[in-house]
NUGU-344560 format. One line per field, with one value per residue (C-alpha): x, y, z; residue number from 1. Coordinates in steps of 0.1 Angstrom, whole numbers, always signed. Example, Ala and Ser with C-alpha at 12.3 -4.5 7.8 and 13.67 -1.06 7.14 Angstrom:
east = c(+123; +137)
north = c(-45; -11)
up = c(+78; +71)
n = c(1; 2)
***
This chain:
east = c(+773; +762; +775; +805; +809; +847; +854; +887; +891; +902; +906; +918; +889; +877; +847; +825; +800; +827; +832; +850; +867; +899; +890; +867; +863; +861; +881; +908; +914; +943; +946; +943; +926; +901; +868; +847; +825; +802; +774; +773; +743; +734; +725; +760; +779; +760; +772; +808; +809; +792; +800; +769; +791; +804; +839; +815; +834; +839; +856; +858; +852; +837; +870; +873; +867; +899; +879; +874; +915; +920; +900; +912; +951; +942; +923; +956; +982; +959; +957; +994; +1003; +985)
north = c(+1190; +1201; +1168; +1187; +1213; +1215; +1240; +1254; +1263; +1304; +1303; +1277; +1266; +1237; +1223; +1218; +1199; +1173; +1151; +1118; +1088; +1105; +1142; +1142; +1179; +1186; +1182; +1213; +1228; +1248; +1276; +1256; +1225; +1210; +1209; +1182; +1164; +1149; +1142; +1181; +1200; +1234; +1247; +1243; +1250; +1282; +1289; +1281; +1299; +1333; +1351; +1334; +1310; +1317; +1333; +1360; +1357; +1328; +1300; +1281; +1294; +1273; +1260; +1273; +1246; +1241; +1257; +1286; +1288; +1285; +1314; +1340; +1327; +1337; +1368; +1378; +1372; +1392; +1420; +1419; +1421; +1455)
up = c(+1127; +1090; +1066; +1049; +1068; +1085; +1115; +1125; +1162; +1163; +1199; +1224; +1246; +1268; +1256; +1282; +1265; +1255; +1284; +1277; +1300; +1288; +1291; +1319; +1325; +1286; +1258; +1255; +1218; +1206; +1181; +1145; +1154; +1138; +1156; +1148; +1174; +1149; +1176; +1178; +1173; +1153; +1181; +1200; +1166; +1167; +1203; +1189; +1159; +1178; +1211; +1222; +1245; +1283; +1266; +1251; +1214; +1186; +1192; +1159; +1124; +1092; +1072; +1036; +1012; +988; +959; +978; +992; +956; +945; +971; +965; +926; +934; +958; +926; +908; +925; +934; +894; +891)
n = c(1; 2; 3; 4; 5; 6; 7; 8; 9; 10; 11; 12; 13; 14; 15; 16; 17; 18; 19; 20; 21; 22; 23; 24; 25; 26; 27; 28; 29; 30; 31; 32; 33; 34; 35; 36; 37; 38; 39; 40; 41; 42; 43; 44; 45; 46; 47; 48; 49; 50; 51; 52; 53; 54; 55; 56; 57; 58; 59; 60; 61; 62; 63; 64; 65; 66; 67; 68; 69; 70; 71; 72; 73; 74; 75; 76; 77; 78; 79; 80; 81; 82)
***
């Protein structure tokens, strides 16, 4: 996983390629978790983020930085002011 990068899952899944003693036949996301195997490659997180994955669409998306929640919550008063 990119170092400060944060991922939101968009779309419940089971991951697979996250087999643990507790979830032995993959670790199950909901909608709005936070997705963040840190042993996970680019190549995987490309899989995830793409419809390049068995479900055939994105599963988890990059999570906006506060900076950037703060900018489009500005740009939205803005706008709604004109």
């Amino acid at each position: 996983m990119k170092p400060g990068k944060e991922y939101i899952v968009i779309s419940p899944f089971r991951d697979l390629q996250d087999k643990t003693k507790e979830s032995p036949n993959g670790k199950v996301y909901a909608k709005g978790d936070s997705y963040s195997n840190l042993q996970t490659s680019q190549e995987r997180l490309d899989q995830l983020l793409t419809k390049k994955n068995k479900a055939g669409y994105p599963l988890i998306e990059e999570k906006p930085q506060k900076e950037e929640v703060k900018k489009d919550a500005k740009r939205k008063s803005n706008k709604s002011k004109k």
